[in-house]
C-alpha positions in Angstrom: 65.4 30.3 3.8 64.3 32.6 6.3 63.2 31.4 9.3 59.4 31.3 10.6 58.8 34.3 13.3 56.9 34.1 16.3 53.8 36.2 15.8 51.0 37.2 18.4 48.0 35.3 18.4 45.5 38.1 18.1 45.4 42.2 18.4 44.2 42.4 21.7 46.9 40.1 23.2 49.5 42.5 21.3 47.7 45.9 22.8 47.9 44.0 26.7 51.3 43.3 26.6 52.0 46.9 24.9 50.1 48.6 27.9 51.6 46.4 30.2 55.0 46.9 28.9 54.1 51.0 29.1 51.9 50.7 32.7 54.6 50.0 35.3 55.9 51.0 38.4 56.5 54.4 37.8 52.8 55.0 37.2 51.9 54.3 40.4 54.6 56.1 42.4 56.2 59.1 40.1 53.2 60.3 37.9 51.0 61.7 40.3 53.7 63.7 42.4 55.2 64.6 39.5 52.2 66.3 38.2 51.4 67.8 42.2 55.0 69.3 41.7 54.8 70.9 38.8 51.4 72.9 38.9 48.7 70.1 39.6 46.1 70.3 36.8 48.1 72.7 35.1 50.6 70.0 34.4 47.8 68.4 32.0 48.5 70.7 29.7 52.1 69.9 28.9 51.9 66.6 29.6 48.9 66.1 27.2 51.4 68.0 24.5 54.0 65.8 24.9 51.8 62.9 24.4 50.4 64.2 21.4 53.7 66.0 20.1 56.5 63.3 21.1 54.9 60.2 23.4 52.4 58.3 20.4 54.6 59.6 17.6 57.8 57.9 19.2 55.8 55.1 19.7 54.5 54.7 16.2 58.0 55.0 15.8 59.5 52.7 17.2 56.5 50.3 16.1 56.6 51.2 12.7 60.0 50.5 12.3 59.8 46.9 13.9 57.0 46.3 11.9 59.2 47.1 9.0 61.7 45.1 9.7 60.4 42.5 11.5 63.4 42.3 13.6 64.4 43.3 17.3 66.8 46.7 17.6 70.0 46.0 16.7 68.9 43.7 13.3 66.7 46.4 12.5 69.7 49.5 12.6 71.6 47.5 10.8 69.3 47.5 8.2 69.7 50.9 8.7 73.4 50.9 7.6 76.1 48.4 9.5 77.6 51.3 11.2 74.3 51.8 13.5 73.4 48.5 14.9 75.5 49.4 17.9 72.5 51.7 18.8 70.1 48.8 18.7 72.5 47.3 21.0 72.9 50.0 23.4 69.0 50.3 23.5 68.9 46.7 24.5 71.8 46.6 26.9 69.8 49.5 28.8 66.7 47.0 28.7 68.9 44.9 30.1 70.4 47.0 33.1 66.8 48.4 33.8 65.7 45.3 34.0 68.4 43.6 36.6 67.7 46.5 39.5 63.7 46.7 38.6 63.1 43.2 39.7 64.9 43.6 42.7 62.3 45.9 43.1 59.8 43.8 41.9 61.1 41.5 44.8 60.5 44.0 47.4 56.7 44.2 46.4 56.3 40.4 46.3 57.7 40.6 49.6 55.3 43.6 51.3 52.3 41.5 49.4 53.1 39.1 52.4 53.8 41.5 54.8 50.3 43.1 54.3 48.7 40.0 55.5 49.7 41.3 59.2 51.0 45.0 58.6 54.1 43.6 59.5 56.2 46.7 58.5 55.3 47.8 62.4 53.9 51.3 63.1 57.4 53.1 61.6 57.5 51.5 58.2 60.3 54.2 57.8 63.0 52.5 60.1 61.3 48.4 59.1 62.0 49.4 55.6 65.6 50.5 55.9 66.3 48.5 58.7 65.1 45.4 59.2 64.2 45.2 55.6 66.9 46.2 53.7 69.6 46.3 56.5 71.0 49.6 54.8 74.5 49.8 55.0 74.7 53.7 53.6 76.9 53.0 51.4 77.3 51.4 47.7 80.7 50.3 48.6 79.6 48.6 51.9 77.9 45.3 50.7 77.4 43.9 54.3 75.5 41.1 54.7 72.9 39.6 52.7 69.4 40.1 52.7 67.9 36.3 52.2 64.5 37.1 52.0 65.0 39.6 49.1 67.7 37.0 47.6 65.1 34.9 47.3 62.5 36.7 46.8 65.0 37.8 43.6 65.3 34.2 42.1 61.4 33.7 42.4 60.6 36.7 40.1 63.2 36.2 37.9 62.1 32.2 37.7 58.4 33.6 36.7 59.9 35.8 34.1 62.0 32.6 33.0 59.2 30.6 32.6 56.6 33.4 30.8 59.2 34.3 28.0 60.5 30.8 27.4 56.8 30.1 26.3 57.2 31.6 23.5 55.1 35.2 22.4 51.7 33.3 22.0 51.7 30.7 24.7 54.2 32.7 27.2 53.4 36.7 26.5 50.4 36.9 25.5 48.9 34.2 27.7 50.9 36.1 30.7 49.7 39.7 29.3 45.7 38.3 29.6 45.9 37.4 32.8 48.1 39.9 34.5 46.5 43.2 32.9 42.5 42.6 33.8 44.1 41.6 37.3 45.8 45.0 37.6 43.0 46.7 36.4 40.7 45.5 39.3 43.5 45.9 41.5 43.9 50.0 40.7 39.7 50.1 40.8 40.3 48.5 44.3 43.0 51.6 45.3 41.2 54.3 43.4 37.4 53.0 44.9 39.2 53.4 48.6 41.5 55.9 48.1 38.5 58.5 47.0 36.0 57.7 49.3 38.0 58.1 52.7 37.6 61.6 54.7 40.5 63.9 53.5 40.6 62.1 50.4 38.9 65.7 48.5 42.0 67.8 50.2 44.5 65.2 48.5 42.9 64.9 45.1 42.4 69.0 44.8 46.1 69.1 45.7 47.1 66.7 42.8 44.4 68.4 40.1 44.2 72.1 41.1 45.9 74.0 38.4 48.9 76.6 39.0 48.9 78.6 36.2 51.7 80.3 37.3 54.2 77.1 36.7 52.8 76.8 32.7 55.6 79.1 31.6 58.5 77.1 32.7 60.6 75.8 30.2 61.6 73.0 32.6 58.1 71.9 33.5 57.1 71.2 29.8 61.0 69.5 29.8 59.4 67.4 32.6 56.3 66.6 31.1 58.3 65.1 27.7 60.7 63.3 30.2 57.9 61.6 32.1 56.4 60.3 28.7 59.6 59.4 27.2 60.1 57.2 30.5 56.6 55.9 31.0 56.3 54.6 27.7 59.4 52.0 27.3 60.5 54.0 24.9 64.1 53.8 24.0 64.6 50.1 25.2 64.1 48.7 21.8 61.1 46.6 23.3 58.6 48.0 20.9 60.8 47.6 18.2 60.9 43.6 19.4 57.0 43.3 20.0 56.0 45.2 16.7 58.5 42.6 14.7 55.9 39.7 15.7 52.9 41.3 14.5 51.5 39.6 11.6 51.3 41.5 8.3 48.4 43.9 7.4 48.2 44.9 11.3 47.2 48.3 12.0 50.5 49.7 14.3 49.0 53.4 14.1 45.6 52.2 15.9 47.4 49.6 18.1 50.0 52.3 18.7 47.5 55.0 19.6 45.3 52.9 22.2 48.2 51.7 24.1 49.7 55.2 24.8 46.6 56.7 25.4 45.5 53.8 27.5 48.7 54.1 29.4 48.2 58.0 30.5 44.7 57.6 31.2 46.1 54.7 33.7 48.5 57.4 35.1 46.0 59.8 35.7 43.6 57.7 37.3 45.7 56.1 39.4 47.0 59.9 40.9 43.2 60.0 42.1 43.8 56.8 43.9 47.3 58.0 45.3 46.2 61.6 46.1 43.2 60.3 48.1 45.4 57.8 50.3 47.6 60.5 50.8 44.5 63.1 51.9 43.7 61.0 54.4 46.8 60.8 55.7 47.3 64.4 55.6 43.7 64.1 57.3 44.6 61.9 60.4 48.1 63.1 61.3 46.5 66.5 61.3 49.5 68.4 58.5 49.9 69.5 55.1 49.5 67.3 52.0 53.1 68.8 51.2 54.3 66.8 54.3 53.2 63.5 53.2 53.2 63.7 49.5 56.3 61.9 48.5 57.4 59.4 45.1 59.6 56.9 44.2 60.5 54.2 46.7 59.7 56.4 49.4 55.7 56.8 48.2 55.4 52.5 47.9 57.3 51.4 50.8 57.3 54.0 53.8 54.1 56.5 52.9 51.6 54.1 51.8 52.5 51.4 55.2 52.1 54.6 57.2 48.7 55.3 55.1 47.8 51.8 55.3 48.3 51.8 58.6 46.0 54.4 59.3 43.0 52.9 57.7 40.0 51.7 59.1 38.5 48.4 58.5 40.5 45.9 56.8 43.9 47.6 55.8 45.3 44.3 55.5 43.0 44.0 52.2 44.7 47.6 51.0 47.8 46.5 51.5 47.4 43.6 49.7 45.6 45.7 47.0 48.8 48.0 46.1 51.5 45.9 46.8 50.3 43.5 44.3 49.2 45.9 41.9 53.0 47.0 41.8 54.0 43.3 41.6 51.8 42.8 38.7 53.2 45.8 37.4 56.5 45.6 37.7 56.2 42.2 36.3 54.5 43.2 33.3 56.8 45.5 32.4 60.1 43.2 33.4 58.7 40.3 31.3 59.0 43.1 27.8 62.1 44.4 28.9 63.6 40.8 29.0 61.9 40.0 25.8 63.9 42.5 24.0 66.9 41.1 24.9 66.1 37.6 24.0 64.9 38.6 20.9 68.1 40.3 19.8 70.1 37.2 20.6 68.0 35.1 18.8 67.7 37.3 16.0 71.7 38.1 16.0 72.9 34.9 17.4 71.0 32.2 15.8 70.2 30.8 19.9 67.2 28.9 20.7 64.4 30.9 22.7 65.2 28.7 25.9 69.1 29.2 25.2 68.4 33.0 25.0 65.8 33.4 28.4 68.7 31.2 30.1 71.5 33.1 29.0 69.8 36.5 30.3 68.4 34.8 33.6 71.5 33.8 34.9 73.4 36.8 34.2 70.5 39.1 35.6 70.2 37.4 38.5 74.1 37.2 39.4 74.0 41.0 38.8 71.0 41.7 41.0 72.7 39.8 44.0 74.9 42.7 45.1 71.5 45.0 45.6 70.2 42.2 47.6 73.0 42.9 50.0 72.4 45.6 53.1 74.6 48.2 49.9 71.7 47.4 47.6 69.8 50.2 47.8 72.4 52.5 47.1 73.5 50.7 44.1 70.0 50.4 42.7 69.5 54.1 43.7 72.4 55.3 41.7 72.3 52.5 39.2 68.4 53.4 38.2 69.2 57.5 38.2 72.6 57.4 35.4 70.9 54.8 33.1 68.0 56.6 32.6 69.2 59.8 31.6 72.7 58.5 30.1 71.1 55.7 28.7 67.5 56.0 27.9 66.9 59.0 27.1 70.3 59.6 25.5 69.8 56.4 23.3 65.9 57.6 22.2 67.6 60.8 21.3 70.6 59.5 18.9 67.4 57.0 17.6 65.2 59.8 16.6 68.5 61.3 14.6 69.6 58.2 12.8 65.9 57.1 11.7 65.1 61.0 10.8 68.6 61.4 9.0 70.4 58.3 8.1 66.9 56.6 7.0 63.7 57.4 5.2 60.9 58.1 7.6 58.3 57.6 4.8 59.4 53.6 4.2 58.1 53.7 7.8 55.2 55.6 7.5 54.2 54.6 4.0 54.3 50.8 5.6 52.1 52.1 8.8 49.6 53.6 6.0 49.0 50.7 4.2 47.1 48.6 6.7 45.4 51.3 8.6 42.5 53.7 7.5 43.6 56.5 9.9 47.0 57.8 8.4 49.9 59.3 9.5 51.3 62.0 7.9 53.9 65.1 7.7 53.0 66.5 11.1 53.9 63.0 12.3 57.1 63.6 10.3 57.6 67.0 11.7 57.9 65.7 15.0 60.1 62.7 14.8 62.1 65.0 13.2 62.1 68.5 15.2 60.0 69.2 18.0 60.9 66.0 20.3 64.5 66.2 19.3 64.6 69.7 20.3 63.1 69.1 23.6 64.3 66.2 24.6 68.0 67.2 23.9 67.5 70.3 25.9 66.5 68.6 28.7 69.8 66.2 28.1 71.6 69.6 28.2 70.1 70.9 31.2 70.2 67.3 33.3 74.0 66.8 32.1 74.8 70.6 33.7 73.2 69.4 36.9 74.9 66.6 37.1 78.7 68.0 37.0 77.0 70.9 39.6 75.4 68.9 42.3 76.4 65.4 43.3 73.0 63.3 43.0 71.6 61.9 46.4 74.7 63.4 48.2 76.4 60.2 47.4 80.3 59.9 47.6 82.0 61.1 43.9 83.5 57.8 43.9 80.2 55.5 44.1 78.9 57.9 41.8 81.9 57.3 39.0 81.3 53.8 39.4 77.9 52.7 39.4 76.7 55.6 37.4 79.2 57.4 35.2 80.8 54.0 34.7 77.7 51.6 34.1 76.4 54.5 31.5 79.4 54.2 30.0 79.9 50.8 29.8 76.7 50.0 28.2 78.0 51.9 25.1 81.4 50.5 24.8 79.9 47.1 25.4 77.0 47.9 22.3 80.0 48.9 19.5 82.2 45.4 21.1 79.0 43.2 20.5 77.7 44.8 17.1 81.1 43.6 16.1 80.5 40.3 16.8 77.2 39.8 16.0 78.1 41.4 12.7 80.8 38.2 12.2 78.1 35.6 13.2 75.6 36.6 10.2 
């Protein structure tokens, strides 16, 4: 008899947690520089094609198929045929890997939401971060000490994400998803409304939308723009796979599926007004370039927007308590789906409880997130986060594209979308599930894999590198073909 599914208690619970699985930190701090980078406005244009050409047809996807099969990743490829499920797997175990170093970072942010209350990363949020913040050592291989506030700061957020999944997807998701979204929303109105209205904030914002035209016709930039999608929409972790699996029959996935990546880049974009603005009026007050502020990653959250906020008049302390909760709430959001498509592959492959399952992956995470707590964390995390997402993710979202174009019938999937939605998908959809994303996405595997072996990332030691980023990549695959095994006995 086959056991009753969890299933979301309405659509708009399932778009919420979709979008906020999508809308993470990497909206705030890598779209917008991103698109400053490669040709401002101009940008728009490829990254609107990828959205349209690989983004919401990957989605659908990967939505489609969970719908399908109503199961998480690896059930669902071995539907496929037995010899695939280790993809699922691999997909999940990169979920899984993304998910120990992300909430360290999500850590961080719970951490600067206190700080805000008295700017208390000084006036050189450069050396507080690094220094009395993180205590960096340098090195991966030099652990140091331990950082107790971030240790703990660690077992809070993962304790949160404990308790939202083990709720269940009605009473724990969703429930989380209505509460956390609307909040973000007001908090990026809050960033965007300031950001825009400061003097220098028009500078900023013409630097992040002004178009060079002359940066179109690189093959690398539209590469970039089908990256940045691929990333921004959890695609290739097998969470959509999971959430899709608890809709309730007759659901329309193409509609659902079309909001949330739309929703998601329109987030993006407006947030780069927000960003840009802030970093204007920086620009502005320190009397240089918007090239010598404009920054992403790590960098933009925790050194250029303390200096920004520092710089503000009025109440920065309200700012700063703005954005640094905006990314907790985001970051959260997007840890609570990435856990969930863990726990849904061991319950679906192991036969475990839901509570079994959250605990299982709690403890684990969190022993594996203790060594980037240390004053070597940030190196770890640093190399960690750059090898899984090209060797992992976007590796894994490539060899998924192939098997489900090749190995399966994409019009089971699509014929199943069809039935419950009035706007259809059809042979273009096909044709890009099929060629075009494949063709661009494995270029730009090609092209990231020769830079790799040419230029040692972050100037890092060859040794830290083989270790925490050749060897995790690798590990996560010779660790998906040993557990497909024995899940394979268990059923």
């Amino acid at each position: 008899m086959e056991k009753q599914r969890d299933e979301w208690g309405s659509r708009l619970g399932f778009i919420l947690a979709t979008i906020g699985s999508a809308v993470g930190l990497g909206n705030i701090w890598r779209f917008s520089y991103q698109a400053y980078e490669n040709g401002g406005g101009a940008f728009l244009f490829p990254y609107i094609f990828a959205l349209l050409t690989a983004g919401i047809p990957l989605l659908l996807l990967e939505m489609g198929f969970g719908f399908f099969t109503r199961n998480s990743a690896p059930s669902s490829f071995r539907k496929v045929g037995e010899k695939f499920e280790w993809v699922g797997w691999w997909s999940v175990l990169v979920a899984f890997t993304v998910v120990v170093y992300y909430i360290v970072i999500i850590a961080w942010s719970l951490l600067f939401v206190l700080e805000s209350f008295s700017l208390g990363w000084t006036a050189d949020p450069e050396a507080f971060f690094f220094g009395d913040f993180l205590g960096f050592s340098g090195s991966a291989f030099t652990f140091g000490g331990m950082q107790w506030h971030i240790f703990f700061a660690l077992l809070i957020v993962w304790l949160v994400n404990y308790l939202i999944i083990a709720g269940g997807i009605e009473k724990g998701i969703e429930k989380a998803s209505k509460i956390f979204m609307p909040l973000l929303a007001l908090m990026i109105l809050i960033i965007v409304a300031r950001g825009v209205t400061l003097p220098g904030a028009m500078e900023g914002i013409k630097a992040f939308i002004t178009p060079d035209f002359s940066k179109i016709t690189d093959f690398n930039i539209w590469v970039g723009a089908y990256g940045q999608i691929f990333f921004t929409l959890s695609l290739g972790f097998g969470i959509m796979i999971a959430y899709s699996s608890y809709l309730p029959k007759k659901s329309d996935v193409v509609k659902n599926g079309i909001i949330a990546g739309v929703a998601n880049s329109i987030f993006s974009i407006v947030v780069g007004f927000g960003v840009f603005g802030i970093l204007g009026y920086m620009a502005y007050q320190q009397g240089v370039a918007i090239q010598d502020v404009a920054t992403s990653g790590i960098g933009l959250a925790f050194i250029a927007f303390p200096k920004a906020i520092n710089l503000l008049p009025g109440l920065p302390q309200l700012f700063g308590f703005a954005f640094f909760l905006s990314l907790t709430i985001a970051g959260l959001s997007s840890s609570i789906s990435l856990i969930e498509s863990v726990v849904s592959s061991l319950i679906d492959n192991f036969s475990l409880s839901r509570k079994k399952a959250i605990t299982i992956v709690a403890i684990i995470g969190f022993i594996l997130g203790v060594p980037m707590t240390t004053q070597g964390g940030l190196a770890i995390l640093d190399i960690v986060d750059h090898f899984v997402n090209i060797f992992g993710l976007l590796t894994v979202g490539f060899v998924e594209m192939l098997v489900l174009s090749y190995a399966f019938d994409l019009n089971v999937i699509k014929d199943n979308m069809n039935e419950s939605t009035d706007m259809h998908v059809g042979r273009s959809w096909t044709a890009m599930i099929k060629i075009v994303a494949p063709l661009f996405i494995g270029y730009g595997l090609i092209q990231n894999t020769i830079s790799e072996f040419s230029n040692a990332y972050g100037g890092y030691p060859t040794s830290e590198l083989v270790v925490f980023g050749w060897g995790v990549a690798a590990l996560l695959v010779v660790v998906a073909v040993f557990i497909s095994g024995k899940s394979q006995n268990e059923i």
